[in-house]
N, C-alpha and C positions, 0 to 999 in steps of 0.2 A: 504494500500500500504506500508506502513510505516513497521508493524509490517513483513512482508515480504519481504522488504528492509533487515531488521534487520535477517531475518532468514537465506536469503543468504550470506549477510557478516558472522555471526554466520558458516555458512558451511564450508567457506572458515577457517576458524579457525581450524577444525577440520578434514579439508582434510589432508591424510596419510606426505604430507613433511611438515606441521607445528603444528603435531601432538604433541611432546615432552611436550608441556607445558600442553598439555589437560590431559594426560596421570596421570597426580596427582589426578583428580577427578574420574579415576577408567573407565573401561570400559564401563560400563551402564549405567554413564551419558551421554558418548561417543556417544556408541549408541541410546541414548534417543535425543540428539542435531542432530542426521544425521534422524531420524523419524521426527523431527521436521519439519526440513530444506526439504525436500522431501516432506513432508506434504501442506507447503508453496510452493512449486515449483509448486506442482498439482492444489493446490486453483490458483493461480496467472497465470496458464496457461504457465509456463515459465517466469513469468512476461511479458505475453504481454496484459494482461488484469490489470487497476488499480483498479476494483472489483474484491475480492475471488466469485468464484463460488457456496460459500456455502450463500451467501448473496443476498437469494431471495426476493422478494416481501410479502412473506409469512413470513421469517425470520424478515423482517423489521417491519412488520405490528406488529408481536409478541410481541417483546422486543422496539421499540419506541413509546414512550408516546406520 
């Protein structure tokens, strides 16, 4: 939840009226933080889910000890 907390504030950074300050680290970061932020948007459902959708039982089983 957190890290997609974190991706929509990030969004909001980089949306076009408070763009100015982004704008030093060059367009393809720019655009690499709004693929991000969308990215998150899609796992979190909008944020209305506090599990990402990529965070199956399969996913879980995998990678927890």
């Amino acid at each position: 939840m957190f890290k997609g907390i974190k991706a929509s504030a990030n969004w909001v950074s980089v949306e076009p009226v408070n763009k100015g300050w982004s704008e030093k680290f060059g367009q393809d970061d720019i655009d690499g933080m709004v693929r991000r932020a969308r990215a998150a948007f899609a796992s979190y459902d909008s944020f209305r889910n506090v599990v990402p959708k990529w965070y199956t039982d399969e996913y879980r089983a995998k990678y927890t000890v």
